[in-house]
N, C-alpha and C positions, 0 to 999 in steps of 0.2 A: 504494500500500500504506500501511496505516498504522501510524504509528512506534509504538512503547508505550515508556513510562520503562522501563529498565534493569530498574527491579528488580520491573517487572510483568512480564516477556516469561516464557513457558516456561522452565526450567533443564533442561538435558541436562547429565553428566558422561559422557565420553570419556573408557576403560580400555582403554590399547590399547601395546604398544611399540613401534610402528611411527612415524614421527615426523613419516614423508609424510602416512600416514594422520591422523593427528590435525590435524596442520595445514589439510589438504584440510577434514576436516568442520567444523572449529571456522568458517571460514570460511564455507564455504557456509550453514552452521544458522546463522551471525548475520545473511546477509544475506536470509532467511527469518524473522527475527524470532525466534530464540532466544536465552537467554541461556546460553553454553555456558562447559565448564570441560574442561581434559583432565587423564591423567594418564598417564604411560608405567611405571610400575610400580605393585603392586599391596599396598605396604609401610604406605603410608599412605592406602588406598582407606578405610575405615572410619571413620576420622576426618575426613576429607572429606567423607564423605556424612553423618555428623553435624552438619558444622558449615554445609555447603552445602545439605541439603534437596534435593538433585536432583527431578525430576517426573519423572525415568528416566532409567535408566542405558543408555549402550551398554555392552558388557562382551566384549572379545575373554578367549576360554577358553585359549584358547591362545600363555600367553608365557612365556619365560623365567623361570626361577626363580619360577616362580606356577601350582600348580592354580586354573584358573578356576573351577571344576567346587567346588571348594573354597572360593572365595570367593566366589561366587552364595549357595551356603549358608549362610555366616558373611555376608551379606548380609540374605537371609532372616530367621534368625533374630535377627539382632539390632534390623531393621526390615521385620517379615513384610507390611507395604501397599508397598513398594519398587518402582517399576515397573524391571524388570529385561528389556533385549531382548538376545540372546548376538549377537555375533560369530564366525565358527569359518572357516576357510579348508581343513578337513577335514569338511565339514558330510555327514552321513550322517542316516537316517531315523533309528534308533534314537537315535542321540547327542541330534537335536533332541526326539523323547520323552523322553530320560532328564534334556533340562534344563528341559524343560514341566513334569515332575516333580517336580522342585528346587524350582519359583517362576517359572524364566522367562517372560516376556508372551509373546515371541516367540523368532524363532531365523533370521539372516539367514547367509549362505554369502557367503565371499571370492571372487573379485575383489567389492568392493560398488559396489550399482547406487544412486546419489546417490533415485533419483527413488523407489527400494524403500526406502528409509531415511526420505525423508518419510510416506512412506504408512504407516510402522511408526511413524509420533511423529504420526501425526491426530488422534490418539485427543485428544492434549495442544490441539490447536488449538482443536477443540473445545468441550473442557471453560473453557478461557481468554476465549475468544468468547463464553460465555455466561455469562461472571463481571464483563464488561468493564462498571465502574457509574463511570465515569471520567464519564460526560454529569453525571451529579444530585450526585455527590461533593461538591464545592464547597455544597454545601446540607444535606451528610450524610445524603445517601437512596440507597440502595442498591438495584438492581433491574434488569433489561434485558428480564423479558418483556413481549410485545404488549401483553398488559392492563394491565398497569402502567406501558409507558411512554404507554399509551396515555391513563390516568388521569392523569397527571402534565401531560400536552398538553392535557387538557381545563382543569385547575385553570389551567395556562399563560393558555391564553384566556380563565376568569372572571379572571384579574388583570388584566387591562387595562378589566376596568369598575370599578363602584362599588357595585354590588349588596351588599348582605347574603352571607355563603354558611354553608350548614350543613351540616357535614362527620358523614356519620354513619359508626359501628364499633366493637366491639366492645371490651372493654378490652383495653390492650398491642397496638393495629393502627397505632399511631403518630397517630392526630387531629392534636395537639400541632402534630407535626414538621411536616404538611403544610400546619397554618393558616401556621405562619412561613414554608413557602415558597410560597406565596401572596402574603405582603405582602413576601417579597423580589424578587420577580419581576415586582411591580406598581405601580405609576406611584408606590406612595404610601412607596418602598423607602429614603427618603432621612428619611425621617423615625420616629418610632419606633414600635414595636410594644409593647404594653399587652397582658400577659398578664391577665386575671381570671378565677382559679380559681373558680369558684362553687361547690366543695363546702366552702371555706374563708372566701370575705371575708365583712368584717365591715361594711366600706364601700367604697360605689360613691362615687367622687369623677367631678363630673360635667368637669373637665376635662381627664380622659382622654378621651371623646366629645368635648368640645368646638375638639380642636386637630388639625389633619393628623397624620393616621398610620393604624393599626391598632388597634382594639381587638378581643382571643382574649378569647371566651367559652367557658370552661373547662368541660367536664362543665354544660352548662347546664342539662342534666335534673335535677342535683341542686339548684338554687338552689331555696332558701325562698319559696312565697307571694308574704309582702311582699315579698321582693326584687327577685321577678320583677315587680313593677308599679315596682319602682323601674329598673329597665333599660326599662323600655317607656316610661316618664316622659324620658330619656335618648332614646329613638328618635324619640318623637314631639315632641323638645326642636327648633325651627327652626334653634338654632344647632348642632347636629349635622354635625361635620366630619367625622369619624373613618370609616373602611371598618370594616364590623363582619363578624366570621367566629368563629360558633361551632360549637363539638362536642358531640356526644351522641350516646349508647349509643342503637343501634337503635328499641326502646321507648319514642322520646318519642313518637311518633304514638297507642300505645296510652295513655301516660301524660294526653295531652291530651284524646281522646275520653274518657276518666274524671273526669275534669275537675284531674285531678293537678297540669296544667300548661295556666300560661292559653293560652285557644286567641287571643287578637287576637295574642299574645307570636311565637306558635308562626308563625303564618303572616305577622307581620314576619319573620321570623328567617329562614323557608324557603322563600324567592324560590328559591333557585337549591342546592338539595340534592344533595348527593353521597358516595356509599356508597362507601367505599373496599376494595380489594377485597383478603378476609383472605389468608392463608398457605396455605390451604385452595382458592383459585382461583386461585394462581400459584407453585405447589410448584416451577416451573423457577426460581424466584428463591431456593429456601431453599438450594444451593449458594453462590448469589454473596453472601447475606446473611451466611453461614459464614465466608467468607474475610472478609470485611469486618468484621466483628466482632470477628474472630482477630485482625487485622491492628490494631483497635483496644485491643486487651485486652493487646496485645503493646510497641504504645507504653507505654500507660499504665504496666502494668507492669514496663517493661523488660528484657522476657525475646522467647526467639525459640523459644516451646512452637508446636509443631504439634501437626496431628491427623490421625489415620492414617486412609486409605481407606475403610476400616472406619466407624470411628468418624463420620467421616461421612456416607455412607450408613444410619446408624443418625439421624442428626438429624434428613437428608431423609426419611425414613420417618415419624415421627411427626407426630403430627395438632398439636399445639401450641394446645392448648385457650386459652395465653396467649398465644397469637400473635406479631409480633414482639419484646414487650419478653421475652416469657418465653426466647424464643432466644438473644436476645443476655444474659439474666440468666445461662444454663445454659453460655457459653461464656466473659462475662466470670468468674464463679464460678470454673469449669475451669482457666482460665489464670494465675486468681489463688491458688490452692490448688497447683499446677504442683510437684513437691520439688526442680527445678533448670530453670537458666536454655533448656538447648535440650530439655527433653525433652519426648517425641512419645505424644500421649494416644489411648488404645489403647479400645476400645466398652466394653470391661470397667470402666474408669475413671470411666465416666460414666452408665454406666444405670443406680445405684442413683437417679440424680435425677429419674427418671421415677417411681420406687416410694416411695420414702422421704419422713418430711415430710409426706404426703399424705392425705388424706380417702379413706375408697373412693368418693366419689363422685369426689372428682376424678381417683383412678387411672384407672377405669373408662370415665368422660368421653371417655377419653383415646382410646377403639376406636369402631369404627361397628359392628362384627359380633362374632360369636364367633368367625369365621375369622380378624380380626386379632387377639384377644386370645392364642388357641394360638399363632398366630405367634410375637406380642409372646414369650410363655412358651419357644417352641423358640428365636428367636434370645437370648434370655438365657443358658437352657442351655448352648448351643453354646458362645455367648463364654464361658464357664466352665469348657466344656469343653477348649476353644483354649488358653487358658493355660495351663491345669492338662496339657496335651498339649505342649508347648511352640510350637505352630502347624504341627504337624505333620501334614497329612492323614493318612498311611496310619495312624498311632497313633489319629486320632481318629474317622476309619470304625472301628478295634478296639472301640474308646470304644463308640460307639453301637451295632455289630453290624450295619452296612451294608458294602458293597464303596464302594472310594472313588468308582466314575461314578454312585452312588445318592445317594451322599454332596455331589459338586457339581451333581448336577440340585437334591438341598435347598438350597445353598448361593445357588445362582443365582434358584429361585425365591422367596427369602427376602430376597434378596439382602444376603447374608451374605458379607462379607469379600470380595465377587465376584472379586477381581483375586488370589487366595490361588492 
């Protein structure tokens, strides 16, 4: 099995006053790879679950001096994305509807079956296992699906030549990032790396090319003319050390057939091309990008903001016309605007950033259909209606003038606040 840091594992909080029972699962869930918390009374559950973040709650309804049934609700509402599963050792059909109702994810019945309590916390293994960016971290790249690790293994194997390589994508798809890890993963990692912007220098100094290392050619579509016969003077120089890897926006091949951009330049440069693959062909990765960025926005700024279910399921949905810098701009932003240290940002909070600010071309960019644009417009709504309701379903079926099972078939296929 494999270990994860402390403070990456799952968090489960145990609400229960039984003292066998907490000990048994605190146990068992850490030697499962949780990272677990309990609590035998329900006096300071709230405050807990603020300051710990749970990824779900177990929640026995039934203790002492505590309506459960009452603090599920005050659960709810005070963090309506809360994954919440009951407890009850009087478990009846109704009671498990009347706490489905509430919010609850699930609803398990006493004596508890260890092996029915992991299959109710899969959902979390899951979601974990497909955020796990612990391989490329150390290089600050984020990502676990196939086409992108599988991208990453290709670039792997050009580092260990000496080729040229031309990294093509779009703006904000990371270029930059990936020339650097290239030359840190390649024979020539001990020496240094020569960033040149080419929408900015002024001079190429030829001993940059001419000593072991890397030289990044920046945005090379943008370079001048003359300058571009001043880097081909540089390639075709014999004393030419350097590993050269540049970037450019998709368009240099049309840029070169027009003659925009020299073609002897073009076909030194593009031995060995590679199209990195946008946001757009590996949407399983805009989860793990989220957390990783949260997770950076939260050093940075020294706060411990989350983001509620919701809210992000609203990020994974969007097309991200600026790909990944525009992601991470929209949740360092978020985290940086935050009005206190732990609070949790809710879809309402952040969808004016898709609208606001913007061009109608670039709003509009932003859909492939007219069925996502309605979308776009009903999950807005809704989020506006959700607050202004206080995240109450049965208030806000009223709201719309649907029954509430019309209400989460829109919910689910919008996928809207799904876990509400």
């Amino acid at each position: 099995m494999n270990i994860r840091p402390e403070n990456k594992k799952p968090k489960v909080l145990i609400i229960d006053d039984e003292q066998a029972i907490l000990q048994t699962l605190q146990a068992s869930l850490k030697d499962e790879q949780f990272n677990v918390q309990t609590l035998d009374n329900s006096t300071q559950a709230l405050d807990v679950i603020t300051k710990y973040r749970p990824d779900a709650i177990l929640l026995d309804i039934f203790m002492p001096h505590c309506d459960g049934s009452q603090l599920l609700s005050s659960i709810k509402e005070k963090h309506p994305d809360q994954e919440v599963i009951v407890i009850s050792g009087f478990g009846t059909i109704p009671l498990a509807i009347d706490m489905i109702k509430k919010g609850a994810r699930d609803f398990i019945e006493k004596p508890l079956n260890f092996d029915e309590i992991l299959e109710k916390l899969q959902f979390l293994k899951q979601e974990w296992s497909a955020g796990d960016t612990s391989r490329f971290l150390p290089f600050g790249i984020a990502g676990s699906s196939a086409l992108f690790c599988e991208f990453l293994d290709q670039l792997a194997q050009l580092a260990k030549t000496n080729f040229p390589v031309l990294l093509y994508g779009p703006r904000g798809s990371g270029k930059s990032l990936y020339a650097h890890y290239i030359h840190r993963v390649s024979k020539q990692k001990q020496h240094p790396a020569t960033l040149i912007d080419c929408a900015q220098v002024h001079t190429i100094k030829s001993t940059s090319f001419q000593q072991p290392g890397t030289v990044i050619l920046k945005n090379i579509h943008l370079l001048s003319p003359s300058r571009q016969q001043r880097i081909l003077e540089e390639l075709n120089n014999p004393k030419l050390e350097a590993r050269i890897i540049a970037t450019a926006t998709p368009d240099l091949f049309s840029n070169m057939t027009k003659g925009l951009f020299d073609a002897t330049l073009f076909y030194k440069l593009n031995v060995v091309p590679q199209e990195l693959p946008t946001l757009a062909k590996r949407k399983e990765d805009i989860k793990t990008l989220i957390n990783y960025f949260l997770d950076q926005a939260n050093q940075i700024c020294k706060k411990n903001v989350a983001l509620s279910n919701g809210c992000k399921e609203l990020l994974s949905n969007y097309k991200w016309p600026g790909d990944v810098t525009q992601l991470k701009n929209v949740i360092t932003y978020t985290v940086a605007q935050a009005p206190y240290k732990n609070h949790v940002i809710n879809p309402e909070d952040i969808v004016h950033y898709f609208t606001n600010n913007k061009s109608e071309e670039q709003f509009f960019d932003g859909f492939g259909s007219l069925e996502e644009a309605q979308q776009a417009f009903e999950k807005k709504f809704i989020f506006y209606l959700l607050k202004k309701n206080g995240y109450n379903i049965f208030q806000l079926s009223q709201a719309l003038k649907v029954n509430t099972a019309q209400l989460r078939d829109k919910l689910k296929k919008l996928n809207v606040l799904a876990n509400i």
